[in-house]
N, C-alpha and C positions, 0 to 999 in steps of 0.2 A: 391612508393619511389620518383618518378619525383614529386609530387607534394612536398613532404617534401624538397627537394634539391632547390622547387621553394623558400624557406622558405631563402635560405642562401645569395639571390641576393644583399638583404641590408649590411651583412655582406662578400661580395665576397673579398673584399681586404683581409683581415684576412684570408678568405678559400685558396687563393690563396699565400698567404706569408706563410702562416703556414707550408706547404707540402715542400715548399723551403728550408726553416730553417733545416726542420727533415732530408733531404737529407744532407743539411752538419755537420748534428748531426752523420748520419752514415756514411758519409766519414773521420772522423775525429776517430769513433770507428774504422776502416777498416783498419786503419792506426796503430792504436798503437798496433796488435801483430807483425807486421812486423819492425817497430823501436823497440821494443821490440829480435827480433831474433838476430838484429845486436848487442844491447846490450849484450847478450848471447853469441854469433858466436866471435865478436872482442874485447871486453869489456873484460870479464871476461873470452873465451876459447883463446884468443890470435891470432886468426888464421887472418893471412892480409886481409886487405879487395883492396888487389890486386892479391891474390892467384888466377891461372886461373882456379881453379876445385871448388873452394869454397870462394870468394872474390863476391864482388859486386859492381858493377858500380855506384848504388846509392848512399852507404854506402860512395865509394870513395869521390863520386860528394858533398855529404854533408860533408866530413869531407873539401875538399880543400874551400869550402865555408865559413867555418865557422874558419878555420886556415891559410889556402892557401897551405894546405901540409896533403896529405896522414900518411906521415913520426909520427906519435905523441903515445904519452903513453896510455895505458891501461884506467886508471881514468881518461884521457882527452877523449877520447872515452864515456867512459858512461857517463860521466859528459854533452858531448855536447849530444848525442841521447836520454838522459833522460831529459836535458833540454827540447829536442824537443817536447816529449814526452807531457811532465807539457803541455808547448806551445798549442799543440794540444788537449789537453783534455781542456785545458781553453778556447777555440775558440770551441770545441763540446759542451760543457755546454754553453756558449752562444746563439748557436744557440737552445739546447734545451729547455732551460729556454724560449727565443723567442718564440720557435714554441707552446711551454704548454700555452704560456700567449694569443696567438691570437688564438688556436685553443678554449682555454677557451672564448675567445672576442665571437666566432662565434657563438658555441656550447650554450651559454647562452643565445646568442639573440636569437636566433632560440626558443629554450625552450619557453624563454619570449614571441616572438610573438607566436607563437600555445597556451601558457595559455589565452592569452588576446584572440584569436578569437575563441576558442574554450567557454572561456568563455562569451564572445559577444553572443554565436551561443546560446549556452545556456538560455542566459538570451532573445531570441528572438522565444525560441520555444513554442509552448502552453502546457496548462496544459496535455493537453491527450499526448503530445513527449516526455513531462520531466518525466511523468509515466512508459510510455516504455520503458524507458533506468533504471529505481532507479537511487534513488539519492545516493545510497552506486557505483553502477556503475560509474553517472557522475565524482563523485570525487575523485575515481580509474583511469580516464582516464585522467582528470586536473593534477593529481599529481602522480600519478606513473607512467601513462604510459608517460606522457612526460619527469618527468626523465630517464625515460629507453633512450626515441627517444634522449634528450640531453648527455647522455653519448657514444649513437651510434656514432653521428656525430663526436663528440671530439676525438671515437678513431678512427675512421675512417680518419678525419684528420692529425691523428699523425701517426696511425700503416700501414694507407693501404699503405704508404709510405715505411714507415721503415721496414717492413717486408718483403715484396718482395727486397729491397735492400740489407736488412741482406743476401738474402736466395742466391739473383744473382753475390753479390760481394762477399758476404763469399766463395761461391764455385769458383768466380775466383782467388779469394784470395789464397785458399787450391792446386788449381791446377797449381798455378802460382809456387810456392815453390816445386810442386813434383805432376806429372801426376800421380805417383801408388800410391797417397791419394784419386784420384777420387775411383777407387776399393772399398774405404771404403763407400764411397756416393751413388755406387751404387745397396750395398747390404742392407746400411742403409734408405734407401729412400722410397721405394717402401714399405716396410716394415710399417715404421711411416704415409706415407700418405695413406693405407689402414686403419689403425686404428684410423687415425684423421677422415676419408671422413666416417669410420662405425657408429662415436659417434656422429658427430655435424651429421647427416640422424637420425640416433636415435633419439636426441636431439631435433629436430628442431619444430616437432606436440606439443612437450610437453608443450613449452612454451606457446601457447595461450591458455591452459590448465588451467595454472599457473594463468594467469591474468584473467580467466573466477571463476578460487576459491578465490580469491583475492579479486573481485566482491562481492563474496558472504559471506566472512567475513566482509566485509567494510558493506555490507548491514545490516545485521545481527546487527552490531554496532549501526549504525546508527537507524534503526528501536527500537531499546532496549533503547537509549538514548533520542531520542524524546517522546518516549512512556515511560517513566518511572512511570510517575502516575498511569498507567495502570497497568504492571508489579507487581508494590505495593502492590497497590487495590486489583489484585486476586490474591494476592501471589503465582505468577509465576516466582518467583527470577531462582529457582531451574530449570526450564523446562526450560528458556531462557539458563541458564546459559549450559542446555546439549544443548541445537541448537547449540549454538556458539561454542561449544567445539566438535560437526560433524563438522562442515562447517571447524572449525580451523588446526581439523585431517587431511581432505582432501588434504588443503593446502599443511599441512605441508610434508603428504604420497608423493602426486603431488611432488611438488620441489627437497626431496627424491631421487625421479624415475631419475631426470635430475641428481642428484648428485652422485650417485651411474655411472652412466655412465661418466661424470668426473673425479669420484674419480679415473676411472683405466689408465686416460689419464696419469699423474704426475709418476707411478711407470714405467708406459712401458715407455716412455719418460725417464725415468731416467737408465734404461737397457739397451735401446737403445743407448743412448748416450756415458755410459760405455764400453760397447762392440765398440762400434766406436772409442771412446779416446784410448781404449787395442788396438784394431788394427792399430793405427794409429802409436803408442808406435813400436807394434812390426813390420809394414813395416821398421820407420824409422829406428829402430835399427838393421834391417838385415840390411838395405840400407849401412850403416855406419860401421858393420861389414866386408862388402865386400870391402868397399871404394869405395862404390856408389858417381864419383863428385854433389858437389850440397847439398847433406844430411850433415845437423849438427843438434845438440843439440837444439840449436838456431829455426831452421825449424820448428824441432818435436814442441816443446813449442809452436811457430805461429799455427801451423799447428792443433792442438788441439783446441787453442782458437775460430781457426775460423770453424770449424767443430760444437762447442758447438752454436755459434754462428748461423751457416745455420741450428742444429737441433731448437734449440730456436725459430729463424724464421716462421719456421713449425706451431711451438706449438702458436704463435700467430698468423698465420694466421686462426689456428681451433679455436681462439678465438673471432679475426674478425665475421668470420663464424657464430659462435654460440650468435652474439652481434647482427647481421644481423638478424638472425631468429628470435630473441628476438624481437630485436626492430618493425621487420616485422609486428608482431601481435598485439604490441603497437600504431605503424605508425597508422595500420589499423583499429584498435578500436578507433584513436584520429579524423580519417577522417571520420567514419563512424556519429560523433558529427555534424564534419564542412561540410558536404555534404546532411544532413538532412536538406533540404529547410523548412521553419516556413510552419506550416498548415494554421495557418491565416496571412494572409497579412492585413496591412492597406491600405486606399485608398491615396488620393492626397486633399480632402477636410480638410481644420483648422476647421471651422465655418458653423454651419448648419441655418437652417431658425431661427433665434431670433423672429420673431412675428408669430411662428406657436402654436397654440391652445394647441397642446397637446406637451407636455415634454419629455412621452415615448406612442410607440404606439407599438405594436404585430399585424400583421398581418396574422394568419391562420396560423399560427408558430407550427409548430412540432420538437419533439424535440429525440433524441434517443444516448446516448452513443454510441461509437465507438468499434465495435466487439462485441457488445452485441445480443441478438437474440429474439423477443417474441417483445410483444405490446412496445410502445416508452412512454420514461417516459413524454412527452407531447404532445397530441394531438389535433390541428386547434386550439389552443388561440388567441384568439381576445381581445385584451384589450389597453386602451387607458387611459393613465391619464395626468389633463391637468395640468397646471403648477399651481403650490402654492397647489395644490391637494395631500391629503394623502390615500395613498392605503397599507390596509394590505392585509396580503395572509394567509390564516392559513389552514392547512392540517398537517395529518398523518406523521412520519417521515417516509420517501424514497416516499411521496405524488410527489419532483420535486421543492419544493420551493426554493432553492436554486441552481435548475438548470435553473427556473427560471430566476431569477435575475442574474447568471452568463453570460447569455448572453446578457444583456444588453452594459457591458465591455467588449464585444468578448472574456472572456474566451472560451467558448463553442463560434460556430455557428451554428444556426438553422441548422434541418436535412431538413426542408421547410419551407414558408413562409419566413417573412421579418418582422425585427425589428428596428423601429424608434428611433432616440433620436432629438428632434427639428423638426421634419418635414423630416429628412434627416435618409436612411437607413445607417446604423453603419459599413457598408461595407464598403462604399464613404468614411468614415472620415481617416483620421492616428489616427493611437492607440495612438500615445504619447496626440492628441489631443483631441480624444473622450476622455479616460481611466480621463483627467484633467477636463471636463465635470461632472464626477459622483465623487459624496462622497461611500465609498463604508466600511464599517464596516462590518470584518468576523466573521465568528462564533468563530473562533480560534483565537485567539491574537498572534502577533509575536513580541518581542524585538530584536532588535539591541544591540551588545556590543558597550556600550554608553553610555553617562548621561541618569538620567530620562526625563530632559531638550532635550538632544540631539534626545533621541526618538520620544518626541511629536514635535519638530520639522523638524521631517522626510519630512515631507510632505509640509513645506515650511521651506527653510533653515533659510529666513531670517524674521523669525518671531522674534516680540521682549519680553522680560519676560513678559511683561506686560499678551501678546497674546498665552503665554505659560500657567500661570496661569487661566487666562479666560479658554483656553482648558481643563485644568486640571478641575476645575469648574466645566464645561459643564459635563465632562464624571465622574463625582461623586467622583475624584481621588485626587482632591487638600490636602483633613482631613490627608488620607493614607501615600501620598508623606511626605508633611508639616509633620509626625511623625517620618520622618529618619533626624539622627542628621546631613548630609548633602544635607536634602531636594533636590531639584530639580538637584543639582551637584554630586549623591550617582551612580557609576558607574552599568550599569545591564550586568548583564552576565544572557543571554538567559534561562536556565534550573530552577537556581532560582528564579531569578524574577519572572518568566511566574508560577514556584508550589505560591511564595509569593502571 
């Protein structure tokens, strides 16, 4: 978590104004049952608010304020403490609205940067890291789990405030109006946070459960949709479609399991809270029976709201809780991306020897997948080609010809030896300036969502039509394009283009 909190330094203003604002968002709620009671108590039950058993200092202080006289009518009474009232709930929405809009400010950058270096990390790892992870994983961790970690922060911002304030002023609030309301708090308390601390414990393993089946429906997807020609081909519609539909069940079982222990937070929480409103009913009404000074009508009504108010509090700090564990498992799948150091590094060389002989050399190069076991798919090559020179390679499929050639671009590195490009081993170079060294055509073709234009000048932006055509030319593609009625401007979208 220290590292994601590293994440909020750019937006610190926002993190720090945000928690400000919510605090006078709940002091402004704290306030309106208690203007509230006086409306009750002098408003509408008539009783002075100079009475020495049942009167109020405050009530008084507001009313000589606002008239300069205790002395006034019933409807001037609630007309001013309801004025107040509007007053204050417009100054608490103010500052709510505030604190939703920077806590959003914060919460989104944050998001924003972890997509961007998560995706930076990404695009810097080699073929054999981005294997290990699936690419149905990577883009469960780019895109769900950082929504998760961006909804953490936001409530976090907002709630870890407001919630423990609800919980510490609501119960000064309850006891300020009548010490034998605490009674209720203290039968009701102990009670609710046994059943909150049972469910979000319960709760808490499961969620990286969640995002590990998550994983593996996202993968599932993704494998079936790149592979479709395949699928076709052997008419596997049917057996794909049961994969996906274990992997989807797990999910669904999985999430279930957390929702089922949820579901029984909202009924006991609502029992709880009943039985605390009935008792708070029936102290106040013995209280008032007796002619308890201090007990009114007015109280009782405060005295509920803020009770609902401190059990609520509860119920969102077992929400915090259960946002924490979530996110926990998300944080920690999104750093496990950004903490994976690249296997191949480039070196510090742009340019290798321009007047050396040979173009590529191998050096006694062996070569062997990674966790693999048994003879290495190439053993001591020795080969040299010199420039303007053409070399084929021809063998067996899984003969290595393409593990070959992949490491001329550092996809792969030798498991020994040393591989030349110019005179210069491919280690020395940087990748961005070796990799622009080599022309490199895969056996698999990839579009971009793009023009056909836009595609072929992938590889140089500022290539002119003229230079596009030519390409097209070269790669036997100009007849094919030239036949769509917006030639070279006809947008690809990946799936079809690539079966086209």
């Amino acid at each position: 978590m220290k590292k994601l909190f590293s994440y909020l330094k750019p937006y610190k203003w926002f993190a720090i104004v945000s928690p400000l604002m919510m605090m006078g968002e709940v002091m402004a709620d704290l306030c309106l049952p208690y203007l509230m009671s006086f409306i009750v108590n002098y408003g509408v039950e008539g009783i002075s608010v100079t009475d020495p058993n049942f009167g109020s200092p405050l009530a008084a202080a507001i009313l000589r304020l606002f008239t300069g006289s205790v002395d006034v009518g019933r409807m001037t009474m609630i007309l001013i403490f309801g004025g107040l009232m509007l007053l204050i709930t417009l100054i608490g929405g103010f500052f709510g609205t505030f604190c939703a809009y920077t806590a959003a400010r914060a919460s989104q950058g944050v998001g924003h940067d972890l997509r961007c270096d998560a995706y930076r990390r990404v695009m810097s790892l080699s073929i054999e890291q981005t294997d290990k992870f699936t690419t149905g994983s990577l883009v469960t961790r780019m895109t769900n789990d950082v929504t998760q970690t961006v909804d953490f922060v936001e409530m976090i911002l907002r709630m870890l405030v407001r919630s423990p304030m609800f919980f510490i002023g609501g119960t000064f609030m309850l006891l300020s109006l009548n010490l034998k309301f605490g009674t209720v708090l203290l039968c009701s308390l102990p009670v609710l946070i046994c059943m909150l601390l049972f469910i979000v414990l319960r709760s808490v393993p499961i969620f990286a459960v969640v995002q590990k089946k998550l994983d593996r429906v996202n993968s599932v997807v993704q494998e079936n949709v790149s592979g479709a020609r395949v699928v076709k081909a052997y008419v596997k519609e049917e057996h794909e479609c049961e994969r996906f539909e274990r992997a989807n069940a797990d999910l669904r079982d999985t999430n279930l399991r957390v929702m089922r222990l949820i579901a029984f937070m909202h009924p006991i929480l609502t029992l709880i809270l009943g039985c605390s409103i009935t008792a708070i009913i029936y102290i106040g009404g013995w209280q008032i029976n007796i002619g308890a000074a201090g007990m009114t009508t007015g109280s009782i009504m405060a005295a509920v709201t803020y009770a609902t108010q401190v059990i609520f509090s509860l119920m969102m700090i077992s929400n915090i809780f259960q946002s924490i564990s979530r996110a926990a498992a998300s944080v920690k799948r999104i750093f496990e991306v950004l903490d994976t150091a690249p296997a191949i590094v480039g070196g510090e060389l742009e340019n290798g020897n321009e007047g050396s002989e040979y173009a590529v050399e191998f050096k006694n190069v062996s070569f062997a997948y990674p966790n693999t076991t048994g003879r290495a798919v190439l053993c001591d090559i020795d080969l040299k080609v010199k420039r303007g020179e053409t070399l084929a390679v021809i063998g067996a499929t899984g003969s290595g010809k393409s593990s070959l050639v992949q490491m001329i671009p550092r996809f792969y590195d030798a498991t020994s030896g040393e591989v030349l490009v110019d005179g210069v081993s491919v280690k020395e170079y940087k990748l961005s300036a070796l990799r622009k060294k080599i022309g490199y055509v895969m056996q698999k073709s990839e579009l971009f969502s793009d023009s056909i234009a836009g595609n072929i000048r992938w590889g140089d932006p500022d290539a002119a039509d003229a230079e596009v055509r030519s390409a097209a030319e070269a790669a036997e593609a100009a007849q094919f394009i030239e036949g769509f009625s917006d030639g070279y401007f006809l947008l690809c979208y990946p799936k079809t283009a690539r079966i086209a």
